[in-house]
Every structure is written in C-alpha cells, then in structure tokens.
VMD Tcl script that builds the backbone (N, CA, C; Angstrom):
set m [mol new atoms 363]
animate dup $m
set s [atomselect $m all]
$s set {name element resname resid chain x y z} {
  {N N UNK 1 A -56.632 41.084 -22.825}
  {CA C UNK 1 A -55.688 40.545 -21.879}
  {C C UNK 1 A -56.320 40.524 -20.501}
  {N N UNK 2 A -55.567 39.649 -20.004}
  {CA C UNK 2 A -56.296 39.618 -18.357}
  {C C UNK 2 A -55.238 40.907 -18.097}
  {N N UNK 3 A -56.302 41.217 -16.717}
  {CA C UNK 3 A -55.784 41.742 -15.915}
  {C C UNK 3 A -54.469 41.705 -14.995}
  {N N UNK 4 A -54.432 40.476 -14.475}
  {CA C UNK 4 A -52.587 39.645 -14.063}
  {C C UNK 4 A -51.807 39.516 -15.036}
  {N N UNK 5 A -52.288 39.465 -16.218}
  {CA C UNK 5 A -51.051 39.118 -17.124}
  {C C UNK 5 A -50.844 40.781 -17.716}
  {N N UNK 6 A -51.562 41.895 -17.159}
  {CA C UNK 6 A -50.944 43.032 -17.430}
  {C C UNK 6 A -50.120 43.700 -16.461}
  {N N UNK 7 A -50.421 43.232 -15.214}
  {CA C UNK 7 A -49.918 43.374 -13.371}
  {C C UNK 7 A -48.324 42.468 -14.336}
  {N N UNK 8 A -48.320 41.399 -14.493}
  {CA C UNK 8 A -47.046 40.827 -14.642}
  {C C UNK 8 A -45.837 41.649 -15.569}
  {N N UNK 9 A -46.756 42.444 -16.877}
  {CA C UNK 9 A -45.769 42.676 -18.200}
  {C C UNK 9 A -45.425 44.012 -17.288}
  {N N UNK 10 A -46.221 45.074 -16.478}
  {CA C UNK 10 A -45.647 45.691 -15.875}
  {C C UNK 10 A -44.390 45.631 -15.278}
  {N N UNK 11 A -44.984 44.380 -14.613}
  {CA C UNK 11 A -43.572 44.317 -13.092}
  {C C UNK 11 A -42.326 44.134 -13.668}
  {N N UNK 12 A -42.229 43.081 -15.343}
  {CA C UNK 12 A -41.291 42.844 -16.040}
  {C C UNK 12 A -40.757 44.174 -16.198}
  {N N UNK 13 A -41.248 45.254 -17.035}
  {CA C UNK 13 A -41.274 46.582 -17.840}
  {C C UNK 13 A -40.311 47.384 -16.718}
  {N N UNK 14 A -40.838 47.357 -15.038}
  {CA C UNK 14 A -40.438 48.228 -13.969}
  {C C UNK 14 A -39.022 47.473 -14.059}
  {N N UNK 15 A -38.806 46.010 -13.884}
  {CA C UNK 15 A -37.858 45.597 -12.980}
  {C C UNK 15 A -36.623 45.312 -14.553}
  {N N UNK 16 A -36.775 45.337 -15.479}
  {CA C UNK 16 A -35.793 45.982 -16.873}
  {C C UNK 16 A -35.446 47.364 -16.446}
  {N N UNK 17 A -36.170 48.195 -16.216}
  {CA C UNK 17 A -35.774 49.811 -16.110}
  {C C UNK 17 A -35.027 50.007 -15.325}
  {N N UNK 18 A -35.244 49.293 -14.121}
  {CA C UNK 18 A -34.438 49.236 -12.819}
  {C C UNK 18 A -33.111 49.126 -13.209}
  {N N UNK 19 A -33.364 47.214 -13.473}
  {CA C UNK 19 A -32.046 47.134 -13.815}
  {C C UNK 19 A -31.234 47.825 -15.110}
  {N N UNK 20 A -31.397 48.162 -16.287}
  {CA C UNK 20 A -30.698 48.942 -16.830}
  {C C UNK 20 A -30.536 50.455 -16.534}
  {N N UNK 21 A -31.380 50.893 -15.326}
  {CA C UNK 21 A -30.655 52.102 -14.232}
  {C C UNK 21 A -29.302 52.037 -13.997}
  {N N UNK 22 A -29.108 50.472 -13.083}
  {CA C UNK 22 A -28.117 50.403 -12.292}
  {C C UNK 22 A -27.107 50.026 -13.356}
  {N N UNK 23 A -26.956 49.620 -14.213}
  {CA C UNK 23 A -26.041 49.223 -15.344}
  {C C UNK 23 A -25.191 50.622 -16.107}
  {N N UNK 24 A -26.302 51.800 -16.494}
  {CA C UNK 24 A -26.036 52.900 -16.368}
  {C C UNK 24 A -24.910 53.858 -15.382}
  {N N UNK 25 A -25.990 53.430 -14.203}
  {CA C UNK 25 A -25.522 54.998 -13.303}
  {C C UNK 25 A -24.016 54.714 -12.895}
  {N N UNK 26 A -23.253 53.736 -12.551}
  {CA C UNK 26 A -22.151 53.686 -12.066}
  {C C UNK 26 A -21.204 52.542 -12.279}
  {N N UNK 27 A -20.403 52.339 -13.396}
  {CA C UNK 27 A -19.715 51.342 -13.945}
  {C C UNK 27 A -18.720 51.100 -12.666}
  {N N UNK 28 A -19.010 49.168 -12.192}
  {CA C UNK 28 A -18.347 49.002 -11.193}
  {C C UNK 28 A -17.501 47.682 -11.766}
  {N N UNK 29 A -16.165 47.716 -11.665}
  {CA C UNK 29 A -15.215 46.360 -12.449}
  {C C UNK 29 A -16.042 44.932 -11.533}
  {N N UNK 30 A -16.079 44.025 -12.426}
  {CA C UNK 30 A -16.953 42.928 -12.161}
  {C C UNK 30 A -16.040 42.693 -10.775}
  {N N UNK 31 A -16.051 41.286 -9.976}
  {CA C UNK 31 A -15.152 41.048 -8.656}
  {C C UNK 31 A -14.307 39.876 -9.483}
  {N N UNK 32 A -13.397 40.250 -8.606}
  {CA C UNK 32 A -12.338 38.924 -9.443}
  {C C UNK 32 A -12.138 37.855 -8.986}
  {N N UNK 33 A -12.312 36.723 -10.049}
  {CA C UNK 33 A -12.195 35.490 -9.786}
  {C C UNK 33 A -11.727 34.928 -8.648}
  {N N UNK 34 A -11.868 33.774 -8.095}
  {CA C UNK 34 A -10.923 33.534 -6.681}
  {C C UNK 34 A -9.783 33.139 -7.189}
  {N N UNK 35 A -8.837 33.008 -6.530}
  {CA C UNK 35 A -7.037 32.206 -6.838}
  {C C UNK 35 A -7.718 30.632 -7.099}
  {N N UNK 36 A -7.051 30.107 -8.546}
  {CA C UNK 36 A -7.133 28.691 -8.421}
  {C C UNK 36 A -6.568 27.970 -7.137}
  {N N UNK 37 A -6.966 26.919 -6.435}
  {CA C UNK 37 A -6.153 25.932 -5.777}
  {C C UNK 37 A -4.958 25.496 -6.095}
  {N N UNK 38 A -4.346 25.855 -4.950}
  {CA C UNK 38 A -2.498 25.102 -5.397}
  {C C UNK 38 A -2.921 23.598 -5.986}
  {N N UNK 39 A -2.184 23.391 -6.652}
  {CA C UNK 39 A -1.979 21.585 -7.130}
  {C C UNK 39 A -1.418 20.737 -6.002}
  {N N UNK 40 A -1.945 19.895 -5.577}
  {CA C UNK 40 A -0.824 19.106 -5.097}
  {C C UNK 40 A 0.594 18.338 -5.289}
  {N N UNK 41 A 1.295 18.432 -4.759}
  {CA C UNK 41 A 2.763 17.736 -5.304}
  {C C UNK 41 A 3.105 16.815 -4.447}
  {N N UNK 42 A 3.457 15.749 -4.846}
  {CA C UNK 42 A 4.122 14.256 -4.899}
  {C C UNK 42 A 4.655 14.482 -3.519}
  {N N UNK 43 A 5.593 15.685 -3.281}
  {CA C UNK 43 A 5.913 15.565 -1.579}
  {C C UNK 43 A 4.932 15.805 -0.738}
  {N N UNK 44 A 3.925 16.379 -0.805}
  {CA C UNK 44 A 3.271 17.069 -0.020}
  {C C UNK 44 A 3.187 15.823 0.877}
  {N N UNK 45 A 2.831 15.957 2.137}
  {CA C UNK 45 A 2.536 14.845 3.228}
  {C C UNK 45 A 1.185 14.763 3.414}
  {N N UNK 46 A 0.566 13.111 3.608}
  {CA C UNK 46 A -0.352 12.838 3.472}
  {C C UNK 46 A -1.234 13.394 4.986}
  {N N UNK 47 A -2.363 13.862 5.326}
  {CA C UNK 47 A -2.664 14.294 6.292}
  {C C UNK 47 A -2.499 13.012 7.573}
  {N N UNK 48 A -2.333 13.683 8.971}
  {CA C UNK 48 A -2.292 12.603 9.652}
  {C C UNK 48 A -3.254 11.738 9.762}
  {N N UNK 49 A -3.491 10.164 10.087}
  {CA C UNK 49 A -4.697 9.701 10.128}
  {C C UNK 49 A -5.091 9.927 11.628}
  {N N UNK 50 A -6.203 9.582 11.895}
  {CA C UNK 50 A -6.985 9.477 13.314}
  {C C UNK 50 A -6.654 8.453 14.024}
  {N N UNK 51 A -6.848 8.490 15.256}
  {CA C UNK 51 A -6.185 7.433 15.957}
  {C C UNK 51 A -6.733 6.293 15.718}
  {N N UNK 52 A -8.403 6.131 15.332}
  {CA C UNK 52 A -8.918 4.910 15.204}
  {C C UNK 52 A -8.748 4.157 13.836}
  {N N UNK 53 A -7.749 5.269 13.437}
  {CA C UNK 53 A -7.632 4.663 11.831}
  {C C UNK 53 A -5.779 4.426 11.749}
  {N N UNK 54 A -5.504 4.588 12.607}
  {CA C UNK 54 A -3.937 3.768 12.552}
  {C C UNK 54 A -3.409 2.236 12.397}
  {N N UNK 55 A -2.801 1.728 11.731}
  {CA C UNK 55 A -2.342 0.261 11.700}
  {C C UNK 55 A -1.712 0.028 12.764}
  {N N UNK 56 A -1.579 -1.378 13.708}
  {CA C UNK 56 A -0.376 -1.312 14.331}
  {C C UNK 56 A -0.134 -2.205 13.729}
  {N N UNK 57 A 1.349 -2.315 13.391}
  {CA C UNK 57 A 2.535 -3.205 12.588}
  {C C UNK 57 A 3.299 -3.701 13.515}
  {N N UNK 58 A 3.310 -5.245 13.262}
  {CA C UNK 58 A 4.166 -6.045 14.422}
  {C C UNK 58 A 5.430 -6.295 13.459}
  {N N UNK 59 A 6.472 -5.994 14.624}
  {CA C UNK 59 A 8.117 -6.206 14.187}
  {C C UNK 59 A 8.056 -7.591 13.792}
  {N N UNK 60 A 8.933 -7.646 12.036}
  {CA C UNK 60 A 9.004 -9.565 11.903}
  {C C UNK 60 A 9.275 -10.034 13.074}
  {N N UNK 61 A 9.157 -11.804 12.402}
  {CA C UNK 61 A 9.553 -12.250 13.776}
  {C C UNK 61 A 11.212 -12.622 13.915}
  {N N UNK 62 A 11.788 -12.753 14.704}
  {CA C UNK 62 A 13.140 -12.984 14.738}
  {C C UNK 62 A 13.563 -14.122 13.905}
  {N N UNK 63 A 14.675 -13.986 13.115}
  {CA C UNK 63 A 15.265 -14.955 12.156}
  {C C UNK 63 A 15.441 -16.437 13.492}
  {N N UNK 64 A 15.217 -17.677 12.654}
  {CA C UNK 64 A 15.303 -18.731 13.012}
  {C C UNK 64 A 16.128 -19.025 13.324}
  {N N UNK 65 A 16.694 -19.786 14.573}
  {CA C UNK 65 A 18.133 -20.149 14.892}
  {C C UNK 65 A 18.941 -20.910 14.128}
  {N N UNK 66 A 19.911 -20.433 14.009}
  {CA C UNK 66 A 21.220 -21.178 12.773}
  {C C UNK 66 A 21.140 -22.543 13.208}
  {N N UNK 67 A 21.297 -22.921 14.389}
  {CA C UNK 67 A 21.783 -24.693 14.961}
  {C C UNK 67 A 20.382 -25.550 15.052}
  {N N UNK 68 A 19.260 -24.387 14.740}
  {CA C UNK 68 A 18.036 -25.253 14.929}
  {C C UNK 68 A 17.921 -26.557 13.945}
  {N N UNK 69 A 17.505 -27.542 13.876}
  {CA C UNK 69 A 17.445 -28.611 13.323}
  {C C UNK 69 A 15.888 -28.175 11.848}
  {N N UNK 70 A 16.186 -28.610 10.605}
  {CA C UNK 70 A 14.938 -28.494 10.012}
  {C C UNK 70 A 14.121 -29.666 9.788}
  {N N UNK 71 A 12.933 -28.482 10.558}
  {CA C UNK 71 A 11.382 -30.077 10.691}
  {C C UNK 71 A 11.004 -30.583 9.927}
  {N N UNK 72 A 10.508 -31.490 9.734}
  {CA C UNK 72 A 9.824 -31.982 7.993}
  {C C UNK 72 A 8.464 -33.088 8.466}
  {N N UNK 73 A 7.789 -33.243 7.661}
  {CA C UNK 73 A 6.572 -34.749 8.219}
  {C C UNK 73 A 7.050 -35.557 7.132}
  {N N UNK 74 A 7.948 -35.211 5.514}
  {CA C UNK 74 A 7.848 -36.140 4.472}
  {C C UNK 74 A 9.165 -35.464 4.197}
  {N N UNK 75 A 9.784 -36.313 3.051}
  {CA C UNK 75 A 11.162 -36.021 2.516}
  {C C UNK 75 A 11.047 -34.932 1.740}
  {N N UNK 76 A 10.136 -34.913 0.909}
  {CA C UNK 76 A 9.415 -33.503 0.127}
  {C C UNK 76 A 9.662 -31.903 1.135}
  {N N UNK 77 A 9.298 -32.045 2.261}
  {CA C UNK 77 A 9.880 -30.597 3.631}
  {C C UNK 77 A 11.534 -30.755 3.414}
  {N N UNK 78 A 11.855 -31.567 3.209}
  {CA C UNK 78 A 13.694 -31.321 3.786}
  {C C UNK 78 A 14.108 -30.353 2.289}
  {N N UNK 79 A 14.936 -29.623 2.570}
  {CA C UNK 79 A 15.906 -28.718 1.575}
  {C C UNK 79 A 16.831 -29.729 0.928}
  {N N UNK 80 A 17.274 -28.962 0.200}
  {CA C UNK 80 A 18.522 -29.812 -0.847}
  {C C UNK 80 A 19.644 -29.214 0.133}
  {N N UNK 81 A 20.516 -30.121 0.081}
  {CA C UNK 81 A 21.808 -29.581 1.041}
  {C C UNK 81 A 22.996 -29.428 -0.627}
  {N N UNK 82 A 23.152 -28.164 -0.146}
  {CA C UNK 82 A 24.438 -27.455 -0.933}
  {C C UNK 82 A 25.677 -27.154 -0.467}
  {N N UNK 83 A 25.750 -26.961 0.870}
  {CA C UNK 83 A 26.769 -26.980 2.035}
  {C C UNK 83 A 27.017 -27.865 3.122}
  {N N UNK 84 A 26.802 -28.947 2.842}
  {CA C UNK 84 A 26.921 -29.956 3.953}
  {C C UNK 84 A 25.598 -30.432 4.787}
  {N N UNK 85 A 25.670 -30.865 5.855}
  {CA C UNK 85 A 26.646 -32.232 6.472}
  {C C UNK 85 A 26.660 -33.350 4.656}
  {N N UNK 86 A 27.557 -33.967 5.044}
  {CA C UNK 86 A 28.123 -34.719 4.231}
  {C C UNK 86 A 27.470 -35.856 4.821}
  {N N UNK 87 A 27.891 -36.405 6.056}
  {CA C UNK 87 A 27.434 -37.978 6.740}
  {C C UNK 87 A 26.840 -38.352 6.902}
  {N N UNK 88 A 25.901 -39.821 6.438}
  {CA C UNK 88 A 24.877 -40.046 6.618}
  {C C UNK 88 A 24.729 -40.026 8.258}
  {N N UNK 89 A 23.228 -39.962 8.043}
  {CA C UNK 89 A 22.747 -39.620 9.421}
  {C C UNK 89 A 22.664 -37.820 10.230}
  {N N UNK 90 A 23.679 -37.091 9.296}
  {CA C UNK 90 A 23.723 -35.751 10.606}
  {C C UNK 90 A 22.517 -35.027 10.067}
  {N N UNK 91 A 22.322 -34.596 11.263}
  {CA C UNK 91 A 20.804 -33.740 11.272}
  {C C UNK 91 A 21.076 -32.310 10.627}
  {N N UNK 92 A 20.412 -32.345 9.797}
  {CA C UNK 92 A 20.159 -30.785 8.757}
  {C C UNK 92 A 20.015 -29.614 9.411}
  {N N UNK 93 A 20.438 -28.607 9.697}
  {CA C UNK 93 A 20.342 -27.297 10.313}
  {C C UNK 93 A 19.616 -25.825 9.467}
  {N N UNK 94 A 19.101 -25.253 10.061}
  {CA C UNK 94 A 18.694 -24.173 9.502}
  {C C UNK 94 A 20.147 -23.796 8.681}
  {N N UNK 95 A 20.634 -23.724 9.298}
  {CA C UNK 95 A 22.368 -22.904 8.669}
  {C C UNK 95 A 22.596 -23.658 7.409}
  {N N UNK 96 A 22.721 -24.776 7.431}
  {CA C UNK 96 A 22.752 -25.699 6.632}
  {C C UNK 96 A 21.426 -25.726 5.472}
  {N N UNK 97 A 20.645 -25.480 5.343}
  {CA C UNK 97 A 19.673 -25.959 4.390}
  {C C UNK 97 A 19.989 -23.785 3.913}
  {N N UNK 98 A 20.333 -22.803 4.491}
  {CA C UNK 98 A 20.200 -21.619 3.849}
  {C C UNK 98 A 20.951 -20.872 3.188}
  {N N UNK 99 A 22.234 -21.963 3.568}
  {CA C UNK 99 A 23.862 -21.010 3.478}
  {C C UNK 99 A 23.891 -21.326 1.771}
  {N N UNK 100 A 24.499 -20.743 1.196}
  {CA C UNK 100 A 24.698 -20.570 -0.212}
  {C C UNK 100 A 26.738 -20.767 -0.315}
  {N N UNK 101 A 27.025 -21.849 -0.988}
  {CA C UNK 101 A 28.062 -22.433 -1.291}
  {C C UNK 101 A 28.673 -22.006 -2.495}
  {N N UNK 102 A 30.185 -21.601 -2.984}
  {CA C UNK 102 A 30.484 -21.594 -4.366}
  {C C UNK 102 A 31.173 -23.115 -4.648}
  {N N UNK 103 A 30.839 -23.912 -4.136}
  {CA C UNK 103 A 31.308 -25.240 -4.334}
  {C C UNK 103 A 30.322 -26.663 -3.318}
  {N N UNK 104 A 29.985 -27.107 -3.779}
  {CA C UNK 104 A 29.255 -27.964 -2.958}
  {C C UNK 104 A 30.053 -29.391 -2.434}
  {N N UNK 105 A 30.507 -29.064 -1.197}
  {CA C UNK 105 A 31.299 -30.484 -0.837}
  {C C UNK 105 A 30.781 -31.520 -0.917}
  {N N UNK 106 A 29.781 -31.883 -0.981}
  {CA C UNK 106 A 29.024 -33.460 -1.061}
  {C C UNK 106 A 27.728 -33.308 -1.888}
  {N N UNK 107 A 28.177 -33.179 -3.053}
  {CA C UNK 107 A 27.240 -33.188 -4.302}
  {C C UNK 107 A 25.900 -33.972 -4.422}
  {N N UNK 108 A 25.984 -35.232 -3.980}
  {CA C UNK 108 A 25.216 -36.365 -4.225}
  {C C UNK 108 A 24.359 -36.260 -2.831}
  {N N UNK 109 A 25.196 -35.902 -2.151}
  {CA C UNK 109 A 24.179 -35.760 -0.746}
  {C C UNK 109 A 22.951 -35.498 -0.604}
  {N N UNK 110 A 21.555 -36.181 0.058}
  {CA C UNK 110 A 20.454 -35.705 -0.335}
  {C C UNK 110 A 20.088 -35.604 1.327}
  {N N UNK 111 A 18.497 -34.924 1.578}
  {CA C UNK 111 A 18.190 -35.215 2.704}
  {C C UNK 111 A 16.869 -36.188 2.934}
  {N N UNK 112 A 16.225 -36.406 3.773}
  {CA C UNK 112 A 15.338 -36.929 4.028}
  {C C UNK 112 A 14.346 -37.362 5.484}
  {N N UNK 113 A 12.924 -37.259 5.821}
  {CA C UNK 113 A 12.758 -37.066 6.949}
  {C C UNK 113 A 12.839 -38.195 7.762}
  {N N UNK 114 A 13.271 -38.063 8.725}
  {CA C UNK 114 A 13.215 -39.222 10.022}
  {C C UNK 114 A 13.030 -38.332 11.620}
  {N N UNK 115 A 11.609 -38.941 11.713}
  {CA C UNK 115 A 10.865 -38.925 13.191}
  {C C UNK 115 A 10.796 -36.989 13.432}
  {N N UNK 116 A 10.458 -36.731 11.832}
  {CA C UNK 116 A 10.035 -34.952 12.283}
  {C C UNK 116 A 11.466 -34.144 11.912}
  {N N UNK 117 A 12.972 -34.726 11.874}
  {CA C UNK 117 A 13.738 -33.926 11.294}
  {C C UNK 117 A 14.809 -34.410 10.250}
  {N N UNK 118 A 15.137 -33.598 9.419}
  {CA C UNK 118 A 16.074 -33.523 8.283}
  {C C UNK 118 A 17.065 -33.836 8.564}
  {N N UNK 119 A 17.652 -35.022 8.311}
  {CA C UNK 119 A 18.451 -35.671 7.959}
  {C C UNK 119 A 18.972 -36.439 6.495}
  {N N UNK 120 A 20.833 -36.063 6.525}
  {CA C UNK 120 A 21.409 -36.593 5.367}
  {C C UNK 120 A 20.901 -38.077 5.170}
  {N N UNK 121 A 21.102 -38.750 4.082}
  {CA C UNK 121 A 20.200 -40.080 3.650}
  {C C UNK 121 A 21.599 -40.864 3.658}
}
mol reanalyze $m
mol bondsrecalc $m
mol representation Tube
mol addrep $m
C-alpha cells in the first residue's frame, strides 16, 4: 500500500471512533421538525400591490341621452323600433330604439337612415 492511502484508512478509522464516541456518550432527542406552513384559504387577502403595479380604472362612460337621436351611415345602423314613433318621418331616439314594449304599437314600422339619423320609413 502507499503510504497516503494508509494516512487516509487512518483518518477514516480516527474519524468512525470519534463519531461513534459521540453517539455513545450522551443520547440527545434528534431537533424537531419545523411547523408545516399554514395553507392558504380562499379568504385570505391578496397582498397589496405596489404602486407601480396598480390599474387605474376609468368610471363607464355615462349612459347616452334618452332624447338623443340614433346615428346611422346605412339602414343596416338603425334598430328595429318596438315602441314607437309610429309616423313616417319621426326621428328615432335612443329611448326609442332601447325601451322594451309588452305590445308593439306600430308593428310594421321599420326604420331607416336619412342624412346620418334614424328615422321611421
């Protein structure tokens, strides 16, 4: 055998003795596990974000005026009228093309565009 590889089986031989010294001389209870992590739950609140990571959210925009007239470029834009105007010619209203009727007074009534707004035909 070489010489280092008898320097080595030594150091093995010393550092076994050692350790089954210390295994011996004083029985110590192993350390105890850490506490698992709580789980998270469904309420928990999400952490706050950073300021550079906030959305800003713009308020809708305000509902369209009831008396406003509806725009169209082709007859295809105008709504079906379910609630009126009845007469040919009256100009179609927001109110008018959204309102929901349990009876439709002028059944046959259609609309159609002239010069950008909805008008009965």
């Amino acid at each position: 055998m070489m010489p280092t590889t008898l320097a080595r089986i030594a150091v093995l031989v010393a550092a076994i003795g050692c350790d089954q010294g210390k295994r011996n001389a004083s029985p110590e209870p192993p350390p105890a596990p850490p506490p698992p992590a709580p789980a998270p739950t469904p309420d928990a609140a999400a952490p706050e974000p950073t300021p550079d990571a906030r959305v800003v959210v713009e308020p809708p925009p305000p509902p369209p005026d009831p008396k406003q007239p509806v725009t169209c470029s082709s007859d295809a834009d105008c709504p079906r009228i379910v609630c009126g105007p009845c007469s040919k010619g009256a100009v179609v209203t927001v109110d008018h093309a959204y309102r929901e009727c349990v009876v439709n007074p002028c059944p046959k009534a259609t609309a159609m565009c002239r010069s950008g707004t909805c008008v009965v035909r």
